[in-house]
Phi, psi and omega in degrees: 000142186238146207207152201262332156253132165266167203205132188230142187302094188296316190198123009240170163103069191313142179214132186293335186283133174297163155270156188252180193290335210269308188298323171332318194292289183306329189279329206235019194291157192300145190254195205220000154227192154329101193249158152210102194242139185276136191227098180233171177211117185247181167284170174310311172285019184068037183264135229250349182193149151260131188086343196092356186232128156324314238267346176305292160341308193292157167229201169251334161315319182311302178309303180309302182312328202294296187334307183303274169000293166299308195307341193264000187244168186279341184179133202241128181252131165198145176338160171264349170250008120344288188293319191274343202265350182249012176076358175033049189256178184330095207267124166236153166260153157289149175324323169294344205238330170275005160261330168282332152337282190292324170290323183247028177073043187236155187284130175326350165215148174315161162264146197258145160236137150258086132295127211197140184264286216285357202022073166270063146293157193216098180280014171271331179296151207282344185298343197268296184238041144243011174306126173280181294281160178295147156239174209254158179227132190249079194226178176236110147074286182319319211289141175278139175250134173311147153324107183080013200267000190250024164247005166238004199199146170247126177291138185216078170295141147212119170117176192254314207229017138189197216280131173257128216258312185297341178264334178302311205284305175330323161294298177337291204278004166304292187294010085173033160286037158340342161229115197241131180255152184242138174233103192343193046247203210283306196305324182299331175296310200310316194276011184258304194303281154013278162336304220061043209277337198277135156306297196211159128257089182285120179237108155271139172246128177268128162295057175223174154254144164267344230023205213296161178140280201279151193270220216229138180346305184255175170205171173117243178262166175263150197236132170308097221295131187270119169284137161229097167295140186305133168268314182182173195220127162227170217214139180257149190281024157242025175081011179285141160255125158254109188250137204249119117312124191191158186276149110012000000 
């Protein structure tokens, strides 16, 4: 694939060369038991959006890595207000990517998960009903579901009077979803962190401050610090770092 920045590997085994999709594919590759890997991208100064939108952050190294990440996972997790405030839509793959899909025995698109306590859905947004697979709402035993949202979506109570994120995921991989990528939002990593549900972290830095304002990837109750050791650091030649975190 020919891309307009490259992006070369820093640490570890330093490489002058760019990289291509395929080694991209091997550095970020699929694990061999159960993952839940979180994928965000902040400022130098640690702020989680410009403007109030991620997308203020993203570059196209970013992009690329965001692209690669769904093609490799089984279900893509996200908040619910995430999904209404960044707008959401369907997750579809390009043809190339729903052929690696199909080569490595995986269904041609992630399955969408949604978590929502209040289920404040709108089953008419293109994540719902223009989805190629159904996706799942990950909410709990209390929650009321809007008119229609359970004719685009499968409901996955767990927990009573809010969401239990560790029996929900347990079910996921119950269902055979096992790699699971999360693109946040903050309160939900905070409450995953909590937990100890996370895995991996991919975190890209964008080379700016943003300054004082936006709040920080994660957010919520305080929690006990999760060691996640570096797996590697690579850096696109417009100065973004990407950095991979990870459990042993």
């Amino acid at each position: 694939m020919t891309v307009g920045i490259p992006i070369r590997r820093l640490w570890p085994e330093p490489s002058t060369q760019p990289l291509d999709d395929a080694t991209l594919t091997h550095l970020y590759r699929r694990a061999d038991r159960p993952r839940l890997r979180v994928n965000f991208v902040a400022s130098l100064d640690g702020a989680v959006t410009v403007d109030s939108y991620s997308a203020g952050l993203s570059g196209e190294p970013d992009k690329r890595v965001f692209g690669l990440l769904r093609m490799l996972c089984d279900a893509l997790v996200v908040a619910a207000g995430t999904l209404r405030h960044e707008g959401y839509r369907a997750v579809r793959l390009d043809e190339r990517r729903r052929a690696w899909r199909r080569a490595h025995g995986l269904a041609e698109y992630p399955t969408l998960v949604v978590v929502s306590g209040s289920l404040d859905l709108d089953p008419a947004q293109a994540a719902f009903a223009d989805a190629p697979v159904r996706p799942i709402v990950l909410t709990h035993a209390d929650a009321d579901p809007p008119p229609g949202l359970s004719d685009v979506a499968d409901l996955l109570r767990c927990g009573g009077d809010r969401v239990d994120l560790a029996a929900g995921l347990a079910e996921l991989h119950r269902r055979g979803l096992t790699q699971l990528l999360c693109e946040g939002g903050p309160h939900l990593l905070g409450a995953l962190t909590a937990a100890d549900l996370v895995d991996e972290l991919c975190l890209t830095v964008a080379p700016l401050l943003a300054g004082p304002g936006p709040g920080r990837i994660t957010a919520g109750d305080s929690a006990p610090p999760r060691h996640l050791p570096l797996g590697h650091v690579l850096a696109a030649d417009d100065g973004v770092l990407l950095l991979r975190h990870a459990r042993p």
